[in-house]
N, C-alpha and C positions, 0 to 999 in steps of 0.2 A: 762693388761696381768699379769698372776698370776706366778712367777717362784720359785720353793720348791727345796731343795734340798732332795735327794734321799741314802738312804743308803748305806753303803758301796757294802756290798753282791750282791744287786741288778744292780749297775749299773757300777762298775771299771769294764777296758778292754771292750768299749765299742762293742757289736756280731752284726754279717749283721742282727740276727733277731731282734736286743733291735733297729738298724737305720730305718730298714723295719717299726717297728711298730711306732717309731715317728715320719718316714714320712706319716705314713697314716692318723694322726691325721691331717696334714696339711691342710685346707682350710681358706676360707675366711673371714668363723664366729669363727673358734676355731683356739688359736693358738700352735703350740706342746706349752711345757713347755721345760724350760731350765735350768737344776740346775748351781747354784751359783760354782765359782772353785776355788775361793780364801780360801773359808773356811776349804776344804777339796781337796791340788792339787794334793796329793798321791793318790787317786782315778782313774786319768786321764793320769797321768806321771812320769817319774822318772829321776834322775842324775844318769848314771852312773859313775864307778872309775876315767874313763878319765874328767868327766865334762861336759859327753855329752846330752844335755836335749833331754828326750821321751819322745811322743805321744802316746797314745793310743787309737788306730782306726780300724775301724769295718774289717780291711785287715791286721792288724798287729799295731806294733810299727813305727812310724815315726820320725827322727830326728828333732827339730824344733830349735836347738841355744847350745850355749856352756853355760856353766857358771864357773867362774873361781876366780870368788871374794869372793867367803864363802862358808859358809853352804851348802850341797844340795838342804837342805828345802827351804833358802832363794832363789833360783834358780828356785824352782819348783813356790813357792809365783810369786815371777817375770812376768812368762810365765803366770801363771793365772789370774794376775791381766791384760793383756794383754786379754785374753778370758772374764773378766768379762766386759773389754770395749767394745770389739765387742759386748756381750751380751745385754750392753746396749742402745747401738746405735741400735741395731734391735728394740730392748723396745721401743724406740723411734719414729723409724720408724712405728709401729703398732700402738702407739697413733695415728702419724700423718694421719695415713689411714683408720683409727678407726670412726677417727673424721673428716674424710674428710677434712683435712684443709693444705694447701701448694699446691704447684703445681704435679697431679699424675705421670706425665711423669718423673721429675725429683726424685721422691719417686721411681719410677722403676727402675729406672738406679743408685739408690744405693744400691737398694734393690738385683741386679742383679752384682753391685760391691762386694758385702759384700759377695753372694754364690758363685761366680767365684773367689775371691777371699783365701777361707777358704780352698781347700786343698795343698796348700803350705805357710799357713797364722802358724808365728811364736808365738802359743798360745799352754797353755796347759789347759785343759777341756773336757768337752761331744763335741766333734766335730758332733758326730753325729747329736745329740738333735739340735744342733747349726743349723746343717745344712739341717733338717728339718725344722726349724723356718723362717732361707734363703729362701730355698721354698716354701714357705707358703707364707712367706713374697712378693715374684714376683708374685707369682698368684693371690694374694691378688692387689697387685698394677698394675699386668696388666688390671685387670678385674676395678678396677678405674678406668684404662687410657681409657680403653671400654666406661665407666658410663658419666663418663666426658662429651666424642666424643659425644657420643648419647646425651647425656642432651646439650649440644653445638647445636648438629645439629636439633636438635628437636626445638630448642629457636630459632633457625634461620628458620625453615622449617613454624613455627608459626608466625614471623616477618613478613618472605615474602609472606606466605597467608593472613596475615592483610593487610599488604601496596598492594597487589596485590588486593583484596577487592576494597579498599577506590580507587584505581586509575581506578577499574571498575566502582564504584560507579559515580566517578569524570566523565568519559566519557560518562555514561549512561545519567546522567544530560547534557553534554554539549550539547550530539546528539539529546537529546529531551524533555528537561524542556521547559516548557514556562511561568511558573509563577516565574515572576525574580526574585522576592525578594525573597522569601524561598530557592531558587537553591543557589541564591548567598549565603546567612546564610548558607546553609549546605555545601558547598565548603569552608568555612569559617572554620567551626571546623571538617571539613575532615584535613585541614593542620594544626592547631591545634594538633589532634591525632596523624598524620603522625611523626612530631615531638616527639611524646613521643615513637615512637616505635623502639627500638632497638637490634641489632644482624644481620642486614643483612649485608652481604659482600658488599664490596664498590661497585663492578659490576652491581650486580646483583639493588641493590637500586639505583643509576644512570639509568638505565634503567626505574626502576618503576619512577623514578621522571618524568622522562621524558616524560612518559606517563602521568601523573597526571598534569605537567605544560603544557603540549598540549592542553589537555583537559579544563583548567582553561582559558587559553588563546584563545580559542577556542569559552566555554560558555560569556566571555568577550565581544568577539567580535559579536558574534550576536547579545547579548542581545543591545551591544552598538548600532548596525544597523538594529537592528528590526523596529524599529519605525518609523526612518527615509526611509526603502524601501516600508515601505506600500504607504506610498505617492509617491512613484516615482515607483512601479510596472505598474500599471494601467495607469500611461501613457507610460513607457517603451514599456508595450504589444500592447500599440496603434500604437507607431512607429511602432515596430515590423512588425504588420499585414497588416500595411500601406506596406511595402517594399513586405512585402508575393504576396498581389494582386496586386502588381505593374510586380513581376515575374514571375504572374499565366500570368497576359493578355501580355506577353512580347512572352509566347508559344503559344500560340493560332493559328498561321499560321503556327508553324512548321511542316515539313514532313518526320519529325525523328522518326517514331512512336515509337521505345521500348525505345529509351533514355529518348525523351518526356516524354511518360508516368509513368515511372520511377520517373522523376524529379516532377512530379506532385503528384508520392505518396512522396515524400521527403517532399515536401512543405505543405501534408495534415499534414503530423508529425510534424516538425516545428508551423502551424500552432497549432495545440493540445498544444506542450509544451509552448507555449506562453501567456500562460496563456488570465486570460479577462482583456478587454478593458473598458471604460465607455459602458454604454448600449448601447445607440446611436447609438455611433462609433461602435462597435461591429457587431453590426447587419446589418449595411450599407458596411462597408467591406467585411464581408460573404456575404453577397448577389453578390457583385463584384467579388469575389473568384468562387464563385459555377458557375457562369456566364461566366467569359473566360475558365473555368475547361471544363463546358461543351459541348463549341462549338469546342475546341478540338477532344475530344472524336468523336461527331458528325461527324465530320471530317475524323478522324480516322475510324469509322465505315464504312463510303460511301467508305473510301479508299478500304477498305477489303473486302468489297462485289465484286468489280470492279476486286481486283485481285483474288479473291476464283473465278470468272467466267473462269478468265483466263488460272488459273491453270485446272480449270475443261477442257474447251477445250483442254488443252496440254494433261488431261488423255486419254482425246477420239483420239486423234493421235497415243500417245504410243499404244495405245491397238490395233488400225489396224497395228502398224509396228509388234505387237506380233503375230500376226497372220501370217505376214508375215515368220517370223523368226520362229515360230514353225512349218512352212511347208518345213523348211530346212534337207536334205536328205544327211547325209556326209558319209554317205555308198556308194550313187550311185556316186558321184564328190568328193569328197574331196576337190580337189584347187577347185572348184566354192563353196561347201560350206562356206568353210572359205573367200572368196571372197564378199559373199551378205553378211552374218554374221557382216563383216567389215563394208560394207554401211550402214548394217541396226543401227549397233551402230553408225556411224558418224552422220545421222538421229535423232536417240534419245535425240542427247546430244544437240541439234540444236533446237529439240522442247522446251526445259526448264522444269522448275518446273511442279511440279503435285500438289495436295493438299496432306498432310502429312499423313494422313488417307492412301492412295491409291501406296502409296511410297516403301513399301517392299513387297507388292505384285507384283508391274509392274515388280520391278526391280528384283524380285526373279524367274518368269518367264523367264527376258532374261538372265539369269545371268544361269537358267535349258539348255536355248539352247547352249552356249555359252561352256558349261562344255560336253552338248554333240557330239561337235564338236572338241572340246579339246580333249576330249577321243578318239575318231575317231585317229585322229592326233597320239597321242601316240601308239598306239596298230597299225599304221604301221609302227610305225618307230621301234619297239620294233620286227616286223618281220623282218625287212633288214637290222636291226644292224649287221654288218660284225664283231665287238668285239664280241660276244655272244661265236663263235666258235674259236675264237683265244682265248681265257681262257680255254674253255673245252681244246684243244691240249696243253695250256702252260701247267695246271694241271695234266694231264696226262703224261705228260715228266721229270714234278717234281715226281711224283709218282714213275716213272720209275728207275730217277736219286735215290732215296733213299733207292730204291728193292737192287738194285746193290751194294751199298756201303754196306747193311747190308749181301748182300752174301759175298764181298767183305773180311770182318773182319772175317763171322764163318770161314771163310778157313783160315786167319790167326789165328785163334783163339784168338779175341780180342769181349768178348760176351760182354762185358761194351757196346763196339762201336757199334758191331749190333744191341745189345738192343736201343739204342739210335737211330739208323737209322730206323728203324721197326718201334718205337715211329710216328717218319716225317714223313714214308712215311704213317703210317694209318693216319694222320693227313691231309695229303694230297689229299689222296683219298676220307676221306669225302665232303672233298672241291670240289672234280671232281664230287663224287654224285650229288650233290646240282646244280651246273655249268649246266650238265649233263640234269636234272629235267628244270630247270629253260628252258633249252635251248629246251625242249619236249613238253613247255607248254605251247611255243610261239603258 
């Protein structure tokens, strides 16, 4: 940092435009400059008659100390050398941010002492210049504290995409190497690197570990019982199938047909995943398997034919009792309609199943008669309702009651209330309309 002093002329009685313009120089490649105040403190301040030491600042004069021991001038020296300290603790501080070196957070927060501190700070100098520098100085080190963060989190951001890598790398081998020695070797100087990589937070790398030692222990254990289940699959499978067709022919007489069959697609899956047997064995067992599978089925087939017949005879019933029941007349009897209507469903439900094909047609048929016999039904009872006309007369009496009270009020002269009443009763009377229709249309 370069700092000149400045001539008299130009810079005593520091103006808001001489602070305006030092603070604009402020950024985080240039620093203001800050003239020297021991050399020259009459510039910046002065003693008055009392002993009282002044500031000079972009708003005036400011008090900053007494002096009472000598000289003025030695008074004025005093307070400067005081501004040249602070000057050179900022100096300082700009190396240190200059050169990136110390901690930015704690360069902030002096950085941010020093300008919070300067306008009641007991110095005499460019307060101004100074405190442009101040600010320069915090922008400067916050925009560090930024750099920092990010170069932090970017080292950590590249950490955990390495270790997240290798513990992908790790699991992709455990789940599907098979040539052991090279997997092993390269899980080998996976943890090797693993160990050189740091910046991850303790969480987060607990996690990855975790996954990377699954994995190792993981590829461990196969490799360790690889060899040994080749030998013991191919008789396992033989047990296995052994027990399969001992459950196939176990069903063979059942007369459970959907559960059965069911359980026979269970055991054709089972049988799949069980992988092969010696050849032999293999082939003698499936032949047993396909063998009680099919006399099942067999079974199963003659059953369904036997009852498809049955149901077929029960459609040929249904359909003469529809004949019956569609020659039902509930215009001419009403109680005898609904009378045979009744037998003829206690009938239906006596004959049983149909085939499923034939099922919402039967029953959609009688389910037509049925409705129009119900309809009958209604639409008399809808003429001899004795309620129909006790609502027309109750509505009509409400109507009546609300005519009256709204005469009632214009002749006391209460139109609030008529109005209110006139309201009800046309409310009421469209109620009667309707009553009225309803009861016309029976």
């Amino acid at each position: 940092m370069t700092h000149q002093d400045t001539t008299p002329d130009s810079t005593a009685g520091a103006t808001p435009d001489a602070a305006a313009a030092a603070a604009g120089t402020g950024s985080t490649s240039t620093a203001p400059s800050v003239p020297t105040a021991s050399t020259h403190p009459e510039r910046w301040g002065r003693v008055d008659e009392a002993g009282t030491v002044w500031v000079r600042t972009a708003d005036g004069e400011r008090e900053v100390g007494s002096w009472q021991a000598g000289e003025p001038a030695e008074g004025l020296a005093h307070f400067a050398r005081k501004f040249d300290d602070l000057r050179t603790e900022a100096e300082l501080l700009e190396n240190r941010l200059n050169s990136r070196s110390g901690d930015a957070k704690q360069s902030l927060t002096s950085a941010k002492h020093l300008r919070d501190g300067l306008p009641d700070a007991a110095v005499v100098g460019d307060l101004a210049a100074l405190g442009a520098l101040a600010e320069h100085l915090v922008q400067h080190a916050e925009q560090a504290v930024e750099e920092a963060k990010a170069h932090k989190e970017q080292a950590r951001t590249d950490a955990v995409a390495r270790k997240e890598a290798l513990a992908a790398e790790a699991e992709e081998i455990a789940a599907e190497a098979t040539h052991w020695k090279s997997a092993g070797d390269r899980l080998r100087a996976i943890l090797e690197e693993w160990k050189s990589v740091r910046g991850v937070d303790r969480k987060t790398d607990e996690q990855l570990w975790r996954r990377f030692s699954k994995a190792r222990d993981a590829f461990n254990r196969r490799r360790g019982s690889h060899f040994a289940d080749l030998d013991r699959q191919r008789a396992a499978a033989k047990a296995r199938k052994q027990e399969l067709v001992e459950a196939a022919e176990a069903l063979t007489e059942s007369t459970d047909w959907g559960a059965t069959a069911a359980r026979y697609k269970e055991l054709m899956a089972e049988w799949k995943e069980s992988g092969r047997a010696p050849k032999d064995s293999d082939d003698a067992l499936w032949q047993r398997f396909r063998t009680a599978q099919d006399a099942f089925f067999a079974r199963r087939s003659a059953a369904f034919s036997e009852r498809d017949a049955e149901f077929a005879e029960n459609a040929r019933h249904k359909e003469a009792l529809l004949v019956e029941a569609e020659a039902i007349d509930p215009g001419a009897d009403l109680n005898a309609a609904q009378a045979q209507l009744q037998r003829i469903q206690q009938r239906w439900d006596e004959i049983g199943k149909v085939p499923r094909e034939r099922m919402r047609e039967l029953e959609g048929r009688l389910r037509t008669v049925a409705d129009r016999v119900r309809s009958a039904s209604d639409a008399q009872w809808r003429r001899t309702d004795p309620e129909a006309q006790a609502r027309v007369d109750q509505f009509r009496e409400r109507v009546e009651q609300f005519e009256a009270q709204a005469e009632k009020a214009r002749a006391a002269g209460d139109a609030k209330r008529a109005k209110k009443a006139d309201e009800q009763a046309g409310q009421w009377r469209v109620w009667l309309a309707a009553a009225e229709q309803a009861l016309a249309d029976r």
